[in-house]
C-alpha positions as a Python dict, from the first residue, in 0.01 Angstrom:
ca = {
    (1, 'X'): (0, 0, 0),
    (2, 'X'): (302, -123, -215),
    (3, 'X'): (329, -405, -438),
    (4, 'X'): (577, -555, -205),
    (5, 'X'): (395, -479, 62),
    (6, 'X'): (87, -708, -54),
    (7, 'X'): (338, -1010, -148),
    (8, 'X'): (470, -1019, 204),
    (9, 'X'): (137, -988, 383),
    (10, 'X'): (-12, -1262, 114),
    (11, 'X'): (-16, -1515, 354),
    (12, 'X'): (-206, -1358, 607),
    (13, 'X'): (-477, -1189, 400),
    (14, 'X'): (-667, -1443, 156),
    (15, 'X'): (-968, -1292, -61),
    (16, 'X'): (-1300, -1357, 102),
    (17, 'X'): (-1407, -1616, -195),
    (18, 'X'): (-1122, -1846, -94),
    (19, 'X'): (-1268, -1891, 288),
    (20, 'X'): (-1475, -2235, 187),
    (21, 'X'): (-1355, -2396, 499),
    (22, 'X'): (-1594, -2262, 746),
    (23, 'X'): (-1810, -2493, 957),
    (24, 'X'): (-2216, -2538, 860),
    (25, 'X'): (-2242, -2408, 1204),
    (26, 'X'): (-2036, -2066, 1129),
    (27, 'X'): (-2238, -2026, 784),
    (28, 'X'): (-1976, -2213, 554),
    (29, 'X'): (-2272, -2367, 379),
    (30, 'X'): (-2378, -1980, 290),
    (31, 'X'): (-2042, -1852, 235),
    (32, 'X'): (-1978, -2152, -4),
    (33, 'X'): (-2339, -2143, -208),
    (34, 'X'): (-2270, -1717, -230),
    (35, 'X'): (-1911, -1844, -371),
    (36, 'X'): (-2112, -2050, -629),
    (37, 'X'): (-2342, -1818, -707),
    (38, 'X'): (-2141, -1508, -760),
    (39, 'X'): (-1923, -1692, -970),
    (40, 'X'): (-2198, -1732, -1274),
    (41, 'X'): (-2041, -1434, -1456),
    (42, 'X'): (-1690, -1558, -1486),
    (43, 'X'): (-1848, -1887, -1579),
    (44, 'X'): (-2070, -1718, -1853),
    (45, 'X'): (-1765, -1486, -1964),
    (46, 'X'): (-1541, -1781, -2055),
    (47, 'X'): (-1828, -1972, -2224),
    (48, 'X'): (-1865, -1660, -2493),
    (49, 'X'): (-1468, -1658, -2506),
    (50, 'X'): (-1417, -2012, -2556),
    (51, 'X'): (-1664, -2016, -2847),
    (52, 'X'): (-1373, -1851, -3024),
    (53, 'X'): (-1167, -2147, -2922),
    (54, 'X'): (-1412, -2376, -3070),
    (55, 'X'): (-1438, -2123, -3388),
    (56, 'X'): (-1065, -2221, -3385),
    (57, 'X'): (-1072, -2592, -3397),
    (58, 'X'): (-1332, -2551, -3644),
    (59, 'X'): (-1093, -2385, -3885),
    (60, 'X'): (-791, -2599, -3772),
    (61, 'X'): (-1006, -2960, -3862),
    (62, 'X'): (-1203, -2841, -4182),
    (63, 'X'): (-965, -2932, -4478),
    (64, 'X'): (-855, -3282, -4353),
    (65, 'X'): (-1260, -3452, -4447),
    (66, 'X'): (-1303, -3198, -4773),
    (67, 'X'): (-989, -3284, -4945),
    (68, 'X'): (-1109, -3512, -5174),
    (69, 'X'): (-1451, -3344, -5254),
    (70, 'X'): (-1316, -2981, -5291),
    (71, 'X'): (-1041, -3082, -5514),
    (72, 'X'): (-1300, -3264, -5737),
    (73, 'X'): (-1581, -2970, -5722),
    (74, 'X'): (-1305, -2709, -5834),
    (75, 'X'): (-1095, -2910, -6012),
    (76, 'X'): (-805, -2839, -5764),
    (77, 'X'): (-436, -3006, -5824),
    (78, 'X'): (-237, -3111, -5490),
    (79, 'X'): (-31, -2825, -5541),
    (80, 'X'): (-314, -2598, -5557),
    (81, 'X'): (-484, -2763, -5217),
    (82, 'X'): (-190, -2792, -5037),
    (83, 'X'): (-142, -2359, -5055),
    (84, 'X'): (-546, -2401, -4942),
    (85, 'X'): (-436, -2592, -4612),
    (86, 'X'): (-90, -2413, -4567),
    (87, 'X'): (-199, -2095, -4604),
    (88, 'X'): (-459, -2128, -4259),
    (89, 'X'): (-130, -2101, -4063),
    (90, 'X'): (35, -1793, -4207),
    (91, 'X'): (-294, -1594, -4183),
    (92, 'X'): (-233, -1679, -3840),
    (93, 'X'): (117, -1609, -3827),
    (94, 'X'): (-43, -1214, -3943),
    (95, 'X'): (-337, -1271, -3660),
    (96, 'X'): (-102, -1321, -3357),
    (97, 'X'): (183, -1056, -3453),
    (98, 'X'): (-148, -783, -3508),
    (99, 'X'): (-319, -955, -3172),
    (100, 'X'): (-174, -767, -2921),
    (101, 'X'): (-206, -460, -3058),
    (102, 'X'): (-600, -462, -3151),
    (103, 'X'): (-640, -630, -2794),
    (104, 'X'): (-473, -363, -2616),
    (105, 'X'): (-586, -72, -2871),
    (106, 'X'): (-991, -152, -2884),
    (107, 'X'): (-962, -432, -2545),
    (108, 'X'): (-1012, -801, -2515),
    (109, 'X'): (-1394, -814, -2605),
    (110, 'X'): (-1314, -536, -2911),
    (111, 'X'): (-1069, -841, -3014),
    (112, 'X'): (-1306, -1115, -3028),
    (113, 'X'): (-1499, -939, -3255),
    (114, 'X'): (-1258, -899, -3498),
    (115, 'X'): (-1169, -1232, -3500),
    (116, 'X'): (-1531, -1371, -3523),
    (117, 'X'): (-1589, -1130, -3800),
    (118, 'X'): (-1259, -1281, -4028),
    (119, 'X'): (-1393, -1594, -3920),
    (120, 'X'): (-1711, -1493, -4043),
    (121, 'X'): (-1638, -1346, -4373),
    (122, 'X'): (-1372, -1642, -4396),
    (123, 'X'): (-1616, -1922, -4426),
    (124, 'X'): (-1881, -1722, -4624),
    (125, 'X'): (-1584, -1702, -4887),
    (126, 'X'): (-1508, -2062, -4891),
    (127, 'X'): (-1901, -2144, -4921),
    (128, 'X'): (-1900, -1950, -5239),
    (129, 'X'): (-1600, -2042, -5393),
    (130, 'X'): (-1617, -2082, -5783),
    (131, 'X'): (-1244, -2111, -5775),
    (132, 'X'): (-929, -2160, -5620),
    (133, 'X'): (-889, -1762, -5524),
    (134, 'X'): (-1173, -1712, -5317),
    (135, 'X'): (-1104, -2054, -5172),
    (136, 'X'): (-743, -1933, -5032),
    (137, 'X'): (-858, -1561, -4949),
    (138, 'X'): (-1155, -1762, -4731),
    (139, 'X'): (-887, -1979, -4539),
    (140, 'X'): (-632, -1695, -4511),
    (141, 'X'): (-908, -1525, -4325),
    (142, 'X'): (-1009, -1779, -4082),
    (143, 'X'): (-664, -1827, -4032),
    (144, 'X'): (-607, -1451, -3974),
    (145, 'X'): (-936, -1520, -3727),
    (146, 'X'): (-786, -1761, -3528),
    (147, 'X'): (-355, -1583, -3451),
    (148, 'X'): (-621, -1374, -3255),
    (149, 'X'): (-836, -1609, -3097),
    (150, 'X'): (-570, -1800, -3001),
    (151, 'X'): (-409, -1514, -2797),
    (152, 'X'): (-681, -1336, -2662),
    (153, 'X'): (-877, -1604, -2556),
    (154, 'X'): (-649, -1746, -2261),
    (155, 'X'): (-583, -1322, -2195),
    (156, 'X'): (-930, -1270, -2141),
    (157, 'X'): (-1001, -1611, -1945),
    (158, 'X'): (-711, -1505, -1710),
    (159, 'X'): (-770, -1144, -1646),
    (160, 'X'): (-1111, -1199, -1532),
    (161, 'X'): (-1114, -1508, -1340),
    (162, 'X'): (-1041, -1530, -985),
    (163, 'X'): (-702, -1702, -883),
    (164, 'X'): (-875, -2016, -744),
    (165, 'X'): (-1078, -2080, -1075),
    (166, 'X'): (-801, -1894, -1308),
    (167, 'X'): (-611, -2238, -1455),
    (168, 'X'): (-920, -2499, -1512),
    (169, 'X'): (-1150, -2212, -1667),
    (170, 'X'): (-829, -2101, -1891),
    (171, 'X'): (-756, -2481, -1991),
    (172, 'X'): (-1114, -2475, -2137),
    (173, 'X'): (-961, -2266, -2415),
    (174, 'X'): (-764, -2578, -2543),
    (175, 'X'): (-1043, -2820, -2426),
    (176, 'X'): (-1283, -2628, -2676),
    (177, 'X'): (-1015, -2616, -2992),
    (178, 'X'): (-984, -2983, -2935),
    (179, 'X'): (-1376, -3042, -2931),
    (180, 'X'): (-1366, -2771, -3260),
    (181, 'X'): (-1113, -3004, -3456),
    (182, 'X'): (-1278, -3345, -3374),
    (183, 'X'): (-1682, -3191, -3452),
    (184, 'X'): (-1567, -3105, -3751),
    (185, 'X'): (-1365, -3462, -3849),
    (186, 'X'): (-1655, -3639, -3728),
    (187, 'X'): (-1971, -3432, -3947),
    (188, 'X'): (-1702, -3345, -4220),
    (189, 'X'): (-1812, -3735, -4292),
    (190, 'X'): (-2141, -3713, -4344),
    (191, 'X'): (-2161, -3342, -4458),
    (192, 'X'): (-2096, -3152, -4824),
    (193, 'X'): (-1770, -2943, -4759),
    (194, 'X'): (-1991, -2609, -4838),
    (195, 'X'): (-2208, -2692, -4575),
    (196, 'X'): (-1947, -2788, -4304),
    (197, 'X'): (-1842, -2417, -4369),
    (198, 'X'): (-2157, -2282, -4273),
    (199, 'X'): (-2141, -2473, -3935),
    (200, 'X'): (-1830, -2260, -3848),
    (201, 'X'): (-2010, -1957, -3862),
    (202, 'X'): (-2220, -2119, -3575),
    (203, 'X'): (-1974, -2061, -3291),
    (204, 'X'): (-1850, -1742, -3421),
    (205, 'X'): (-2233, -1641, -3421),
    (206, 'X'): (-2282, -1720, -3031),
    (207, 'X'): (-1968, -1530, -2925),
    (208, 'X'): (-2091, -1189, -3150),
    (209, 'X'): (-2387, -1210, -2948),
    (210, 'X'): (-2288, -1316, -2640),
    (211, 'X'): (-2042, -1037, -2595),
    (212, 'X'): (-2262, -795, -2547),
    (213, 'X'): (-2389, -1000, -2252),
    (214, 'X'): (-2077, -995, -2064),
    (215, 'X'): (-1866, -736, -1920),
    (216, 'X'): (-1478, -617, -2063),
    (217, 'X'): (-1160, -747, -1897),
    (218, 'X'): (-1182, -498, -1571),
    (219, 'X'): (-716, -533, -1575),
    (220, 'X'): (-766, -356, -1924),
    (221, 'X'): (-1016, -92, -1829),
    (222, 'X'): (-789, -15, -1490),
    (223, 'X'): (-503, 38, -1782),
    (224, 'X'): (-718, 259, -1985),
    (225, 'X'): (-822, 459, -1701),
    (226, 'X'): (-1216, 418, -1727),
    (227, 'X'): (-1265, 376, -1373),
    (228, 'X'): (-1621, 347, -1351),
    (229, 'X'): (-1647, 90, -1542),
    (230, 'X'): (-1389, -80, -1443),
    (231, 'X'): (-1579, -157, -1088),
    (232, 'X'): (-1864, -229, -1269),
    (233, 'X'): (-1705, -485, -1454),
    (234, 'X'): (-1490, -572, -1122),
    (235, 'X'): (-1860, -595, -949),
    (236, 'X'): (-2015, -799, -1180),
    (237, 'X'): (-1744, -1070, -1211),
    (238, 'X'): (-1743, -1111, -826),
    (239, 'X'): (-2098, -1060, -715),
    (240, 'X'): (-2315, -803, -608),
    (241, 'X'): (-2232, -878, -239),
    (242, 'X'): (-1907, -930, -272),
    (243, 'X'): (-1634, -707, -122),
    (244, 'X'): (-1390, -583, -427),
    (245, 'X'): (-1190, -310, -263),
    (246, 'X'): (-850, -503, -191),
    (247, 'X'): (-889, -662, -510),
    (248, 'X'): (-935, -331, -703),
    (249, 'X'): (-646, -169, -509),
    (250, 'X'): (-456, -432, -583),
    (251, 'X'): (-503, -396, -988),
    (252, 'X'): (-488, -77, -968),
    (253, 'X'): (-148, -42, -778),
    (254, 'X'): (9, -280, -1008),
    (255, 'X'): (-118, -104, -1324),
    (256, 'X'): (-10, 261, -1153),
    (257, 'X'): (328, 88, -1102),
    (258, 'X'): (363, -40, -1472),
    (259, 'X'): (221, 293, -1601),
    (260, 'X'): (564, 449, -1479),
    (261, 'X'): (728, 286, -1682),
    (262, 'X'): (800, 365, -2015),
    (263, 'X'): (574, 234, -2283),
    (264, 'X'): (698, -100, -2392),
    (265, 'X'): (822, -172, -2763),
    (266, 'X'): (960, -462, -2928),
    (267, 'X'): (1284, -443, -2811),
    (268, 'X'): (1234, -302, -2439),
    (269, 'X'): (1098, -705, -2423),
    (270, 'X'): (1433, -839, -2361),
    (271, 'X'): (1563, -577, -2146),
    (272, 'X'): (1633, -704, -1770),
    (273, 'X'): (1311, -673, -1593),
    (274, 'X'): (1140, -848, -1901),
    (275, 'X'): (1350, -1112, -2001),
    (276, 'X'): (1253, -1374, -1769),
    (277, 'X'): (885, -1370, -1837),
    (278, 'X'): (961, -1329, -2264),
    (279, 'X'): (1196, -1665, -2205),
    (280, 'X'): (930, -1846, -1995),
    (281, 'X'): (638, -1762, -2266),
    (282, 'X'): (863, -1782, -2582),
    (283, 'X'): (1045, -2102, -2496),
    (284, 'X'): (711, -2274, -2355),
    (285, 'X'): (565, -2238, -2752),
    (286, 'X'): (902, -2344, -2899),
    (287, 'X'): (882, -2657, -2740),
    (288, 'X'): (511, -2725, -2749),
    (289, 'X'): (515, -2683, -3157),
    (290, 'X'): (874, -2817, -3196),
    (291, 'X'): (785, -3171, -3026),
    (292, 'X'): (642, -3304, -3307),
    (293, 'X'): (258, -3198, -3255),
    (294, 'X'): (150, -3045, -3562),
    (295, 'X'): (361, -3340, -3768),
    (296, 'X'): (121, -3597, -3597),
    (297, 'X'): (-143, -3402, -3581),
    (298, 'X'): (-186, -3315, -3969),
    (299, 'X'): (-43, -3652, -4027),
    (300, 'X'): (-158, -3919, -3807),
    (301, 'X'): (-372, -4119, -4077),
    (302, 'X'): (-66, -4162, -4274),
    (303, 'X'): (63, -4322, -3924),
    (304, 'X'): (-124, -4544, -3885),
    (305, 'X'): (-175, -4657, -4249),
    (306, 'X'): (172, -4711, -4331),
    (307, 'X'): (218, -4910, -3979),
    (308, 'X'): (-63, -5139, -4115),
    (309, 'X'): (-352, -5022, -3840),
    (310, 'X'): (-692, -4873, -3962),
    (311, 'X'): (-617, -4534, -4039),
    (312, 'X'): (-997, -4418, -3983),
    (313, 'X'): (-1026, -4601, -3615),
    (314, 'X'): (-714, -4474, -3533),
    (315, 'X'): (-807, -4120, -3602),
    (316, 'X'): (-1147, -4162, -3438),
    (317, 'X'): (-957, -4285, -3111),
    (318, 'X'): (-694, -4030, -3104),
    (319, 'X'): (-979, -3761, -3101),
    (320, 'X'): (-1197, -3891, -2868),
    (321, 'X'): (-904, -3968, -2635),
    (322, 'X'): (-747, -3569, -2695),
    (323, 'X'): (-1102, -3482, -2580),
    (324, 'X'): (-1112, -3674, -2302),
    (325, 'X'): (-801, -3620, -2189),
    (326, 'X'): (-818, -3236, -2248),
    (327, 'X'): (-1150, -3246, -2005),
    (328, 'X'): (-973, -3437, -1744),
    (329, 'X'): (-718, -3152, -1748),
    (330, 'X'): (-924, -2872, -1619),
    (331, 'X'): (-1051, -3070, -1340),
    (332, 'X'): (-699, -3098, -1146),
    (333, 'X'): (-486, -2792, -1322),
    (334, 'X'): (-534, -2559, -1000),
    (335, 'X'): (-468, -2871, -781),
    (336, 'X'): (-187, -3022, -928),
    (337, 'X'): (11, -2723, -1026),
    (338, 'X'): (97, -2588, -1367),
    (339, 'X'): (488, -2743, -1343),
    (340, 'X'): (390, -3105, -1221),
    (341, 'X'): (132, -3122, -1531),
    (342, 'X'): (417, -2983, -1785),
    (343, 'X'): (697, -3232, -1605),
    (344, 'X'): (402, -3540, -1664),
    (345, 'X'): (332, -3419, -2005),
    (346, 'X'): (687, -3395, -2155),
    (347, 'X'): (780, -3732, -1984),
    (348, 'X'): (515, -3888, -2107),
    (349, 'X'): (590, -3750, -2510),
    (350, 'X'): (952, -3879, -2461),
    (351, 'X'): (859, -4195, -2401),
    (352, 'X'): (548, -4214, -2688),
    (353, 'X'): (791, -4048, -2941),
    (354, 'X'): (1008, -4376, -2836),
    (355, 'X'): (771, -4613, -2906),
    (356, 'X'): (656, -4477, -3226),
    (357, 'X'): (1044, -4470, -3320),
    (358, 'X'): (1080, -4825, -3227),
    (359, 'X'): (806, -4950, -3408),
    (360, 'X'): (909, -4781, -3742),
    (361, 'X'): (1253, -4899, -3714),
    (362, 'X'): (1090, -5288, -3660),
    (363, 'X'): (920, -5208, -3995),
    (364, 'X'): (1230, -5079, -4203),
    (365, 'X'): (1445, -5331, -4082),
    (366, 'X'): (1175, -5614, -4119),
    (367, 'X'): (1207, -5707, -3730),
    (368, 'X'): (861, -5865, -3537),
    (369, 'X'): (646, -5696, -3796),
    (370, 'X'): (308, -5858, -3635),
    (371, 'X'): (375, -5607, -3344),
    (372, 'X'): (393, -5228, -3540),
    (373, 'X'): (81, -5188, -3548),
    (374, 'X'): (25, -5214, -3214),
    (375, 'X'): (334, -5012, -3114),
    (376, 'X'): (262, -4767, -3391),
    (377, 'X'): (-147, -4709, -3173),
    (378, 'X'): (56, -4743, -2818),
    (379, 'X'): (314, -4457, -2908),
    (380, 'X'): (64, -4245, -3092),
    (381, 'X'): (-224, -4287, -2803),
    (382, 'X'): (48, -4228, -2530),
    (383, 'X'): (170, -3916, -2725),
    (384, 'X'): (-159, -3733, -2789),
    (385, 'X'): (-288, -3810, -2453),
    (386, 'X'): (29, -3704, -2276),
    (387, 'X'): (40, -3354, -2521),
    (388, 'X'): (-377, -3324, -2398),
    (389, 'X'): (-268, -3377, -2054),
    (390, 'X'): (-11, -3055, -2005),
    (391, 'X'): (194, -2945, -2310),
    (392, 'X'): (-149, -2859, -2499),
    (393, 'X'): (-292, -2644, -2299),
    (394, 'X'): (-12, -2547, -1952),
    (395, 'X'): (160, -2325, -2228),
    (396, 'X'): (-122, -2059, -2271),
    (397, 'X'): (-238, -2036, -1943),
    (398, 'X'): (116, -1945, -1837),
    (399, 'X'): (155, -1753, -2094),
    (400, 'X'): (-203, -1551, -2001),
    (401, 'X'): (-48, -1512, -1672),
    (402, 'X'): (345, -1417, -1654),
    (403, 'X'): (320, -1103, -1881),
    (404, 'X'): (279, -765, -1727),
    (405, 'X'): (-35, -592, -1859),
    (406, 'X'): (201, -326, -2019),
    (407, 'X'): (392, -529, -2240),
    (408, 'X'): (103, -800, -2253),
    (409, 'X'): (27, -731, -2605),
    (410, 'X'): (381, -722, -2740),
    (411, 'X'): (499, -973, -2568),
    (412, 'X'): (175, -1225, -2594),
    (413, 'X'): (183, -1149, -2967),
    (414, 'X'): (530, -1244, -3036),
    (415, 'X'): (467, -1598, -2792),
    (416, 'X'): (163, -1663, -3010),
    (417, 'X'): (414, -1597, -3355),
    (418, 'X'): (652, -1799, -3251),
    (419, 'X'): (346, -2077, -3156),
    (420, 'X'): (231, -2043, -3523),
    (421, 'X'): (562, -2010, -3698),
    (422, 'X'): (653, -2337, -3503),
    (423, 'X'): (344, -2490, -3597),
    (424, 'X'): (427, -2405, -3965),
    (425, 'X'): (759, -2574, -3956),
    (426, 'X'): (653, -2870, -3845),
    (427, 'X'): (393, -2988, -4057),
    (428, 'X'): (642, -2846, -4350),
    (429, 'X'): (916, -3055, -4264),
    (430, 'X'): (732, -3360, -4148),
    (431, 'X'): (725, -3527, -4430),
    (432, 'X'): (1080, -3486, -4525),
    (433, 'X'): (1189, -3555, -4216),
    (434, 'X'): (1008, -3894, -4247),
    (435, 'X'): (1158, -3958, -4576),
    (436, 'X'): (1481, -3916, -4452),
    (437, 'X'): (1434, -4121, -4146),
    (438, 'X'): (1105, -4221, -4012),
    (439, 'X'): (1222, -4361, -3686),
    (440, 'X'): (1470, -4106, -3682),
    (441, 'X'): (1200, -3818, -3694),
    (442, 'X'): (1027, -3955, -3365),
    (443, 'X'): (1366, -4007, -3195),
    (444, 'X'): (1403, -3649, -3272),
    (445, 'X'): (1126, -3535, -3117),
    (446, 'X'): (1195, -3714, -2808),
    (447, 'X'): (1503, -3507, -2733),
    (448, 'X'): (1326, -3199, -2808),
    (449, 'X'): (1057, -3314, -2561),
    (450, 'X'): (1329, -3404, -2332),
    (451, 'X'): (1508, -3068, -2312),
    (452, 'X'): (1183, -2969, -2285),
    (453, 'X'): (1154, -3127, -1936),
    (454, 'X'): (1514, -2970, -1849),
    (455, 'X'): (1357, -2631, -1964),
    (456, 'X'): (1020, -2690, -1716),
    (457, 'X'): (1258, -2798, -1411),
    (458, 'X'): (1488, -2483, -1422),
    (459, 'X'): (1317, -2212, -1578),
    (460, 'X'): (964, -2245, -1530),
    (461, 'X'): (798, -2108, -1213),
    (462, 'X'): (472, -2267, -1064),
    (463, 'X'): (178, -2013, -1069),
    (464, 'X'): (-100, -2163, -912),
    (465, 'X'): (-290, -1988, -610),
    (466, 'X'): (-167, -1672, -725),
    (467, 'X'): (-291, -1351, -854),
    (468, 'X'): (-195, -1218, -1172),
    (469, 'X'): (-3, -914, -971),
    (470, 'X'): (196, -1133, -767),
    (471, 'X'): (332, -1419, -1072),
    (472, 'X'): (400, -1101, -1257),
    (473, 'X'): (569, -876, -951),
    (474, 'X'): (782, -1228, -864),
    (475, 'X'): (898, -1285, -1237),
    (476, 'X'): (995, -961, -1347),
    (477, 'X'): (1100, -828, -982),
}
């Protein structure tokens, strides 16, 4: 049976976990519970992965509540603990261009170990730093740790979860780096800054073991040819009872189609039958990391200080509210549609980059100055909350889902690049930006936001209820 074939009979044949609507009389209420119940492996798989996503956040929120101490323990200038923090994100930039590769070369689960074990030897650097040098080879490591986590966690999360489940279980990747970054701003408080290193060897500890409890992305094992265990891994995800074969064919049609094609390189990505799905990935990141995010993010005590609001209540309610937010997310991704969260998301940036903007140009030009602070936490609030509700996390399950497993790895590593290079920019220019003009700088961001919902409304395609063969087949047809 033909790729084309399968899209044209899709809406006639629906996999057998999707047929919940059964009367109690016609044994819905078993069909359903068996649904549940075979399901406890994909939930289980993306509880290992996502510890990598909370390994992340760990990394990502250590040096904003150790700045102080660590520069007084070693003696550290600003200079010197600026390269500390800066340095997280080119290790990363390294991680995600190598990414691909190791995920494709040694497979998803082969990849998470890798990255737990930089992670790993990362943090055990940084706990026994004398001096500055071991302090920067320990963050370049984590770093390196998370360009690969923060690829091959939404891969993995996508290639092994059914279509119904695919985009809340995949969102839990950017639910967990949000619950990594605020655990570690909340105990960074109360802890030494050697011992909040040790607690991000925690996470990467569960995932080491927990991969061997859990069974290798059955897409990449159909593309290495190991067909046994690919239907064991198939099997396992699905149930013992449940009934694989069109699934299986289905992979394995798509992969045999692929597989005839040449092997993809760098610059085969922007050839025809590619370029749609590089432009929806690639521009996706651009816009995420060029909205402002990582300028807020890094920044956002400095916010709300120099609007005259608390900076540490601020930054205790933007965290809790990302969180929340981020949670909310998975619960309606695969009922509202990937597009209608992105569209939401991006509107609602424009207009929080507009009230930030507004409030700092009432405090340079000395206009209703009672009411920045106010503005400052409305704008702020409204801007982290609308990032947590699509532009955080839509952007890496789409991008999980629109590449073709043969040019998955070079095409998710350079996405996850430009991601990191984007977030890099950013937080460099932030602060000359807001020297230059501070409501200026959020203005800015609201047109990039904006285009961004311009981008979303003509490029973007909506992949929910689909399998990975058919979002791929219709993009790149």
């Amino acid at each position: 049976m033909s790729i084309k074939e399968d899209l044209e009979r899709e809406e006639v044949r629906e996999p057998l976990m999707d047929k919940k609507n059964l009367s109690d009389e016609q044994g819905g209420s078993f069909v359903q519970s068996r649904s549940k119940e075979s399901a406890w492996m994909v939930y289980l798989s993306t509880f290992v992965a996502v510890c990598g996503s909370f390994a992340f956040g760990s990394c990502a929120g250590y040096s904003s509540p150790t700045e102080n101490a660590i520069r007084e323990d070693l003696s550290l200038s600003l200079a010197e603990y600026s390269v500390f923090g800066s340095i997280l994100t080119f290790g990363a930039m390294i991680g995600a261009i190598t990414s691909g590769p190791i995920a494709d070369l040694i497979g998803r689960k082969g990849a998470l170990r890798v990255a737990a074990s930089f992670c790993f030897a990362g943090w055990l650097a940084i706990y026994f730093a004398q001096g500055v040098l071991a302090l920067d080879l320990g963050r370049l490591a984590t770093g390196y740790g998370m360009g690969i986590f923060s690829y091959v966690v939404p891969v993995f999360i996508a290639e092994i979860s059914p279509k119904n489940l695919r985009g809340a279980l995949t969102t839990t990747n950017q639910l967990m780096i949000c619950g990594g970054v605020s655990v570690a701003f909340i105990i960074g408080t109360v802890l030494t800054w050697r011992a909040l290193a040790l607690t991000g060897i925690v996470p990467c500890a569960i995932l080491v073991f927990g991969l061997f409890l859990i069974p290798e992305s059955p897409r990449w094992l159909a593309k290495r040819g190991r067909e046994e265990e690919f239907q064991t891994a198939l099997q396992k995800l699905r149930g013992k009872e449940a009934d694989i074969s069109h699934e299986a064919t289905e992979i394995k049609e798509y992969i045999e189609t692929l597989e005839r094609l040449p092997k993809a390189r760098f610059v085969e990505l922007f050839q025809r039958r590619y370029l749609r799905s590089v432009i929806i990935g690639v521009g996706l990141m651009v816009f995420q990391q060029f909205g402002g995010i990582n300028g807020v993010c890094f920044y956002v005590s400095n916010i709300f200080e120099s609007a005259g609001f608390s900076p540490s209540l601020g930054t205790i309610i933007y965290a809790i509210l990302q969180v929340v937010v981020t949670a909310l997310n998975t619960t309606v991704i695969d009922k509202a549609g990937r597009k209608p969260l992105l569209l939401v998301s991006a509107s609602g940036l424009v207009l929080g980059c507009i009230i930030t903007g507004i409030s700092f140009y009432l405090k340079v030009n000395e206009l209703a100055i009672k009411s920045v602070p106010a503005l400052t936490l409305t704008g702020i609030l409204l801007y982290i909350g609308s990032f947590s509700a699509g532009m955080g996390a839509v952007p890496w399950v789409i991008m999980s889902e629109i590449f073709p497993i043969n040019i998955k790895g070079v095409a998710g590593s350079l996405a996850t690049l430009v991601n990191w290079f984007g977030a890099w920019a950013i937080s460099y220019t932030y602060n000359y930006l807001m020297s230059w003009s501070s409501y200026g700088t959020f203005i800015l961001y609201a047109a990039i936001n904006a285009l961004a919902i311009v981008f979303v409304v003509t490029v973007v395609p909506e992949t929910k209820g689909r399998t990975l063969e058919q979002i791929q087949a219709a993009i790149n047809a």
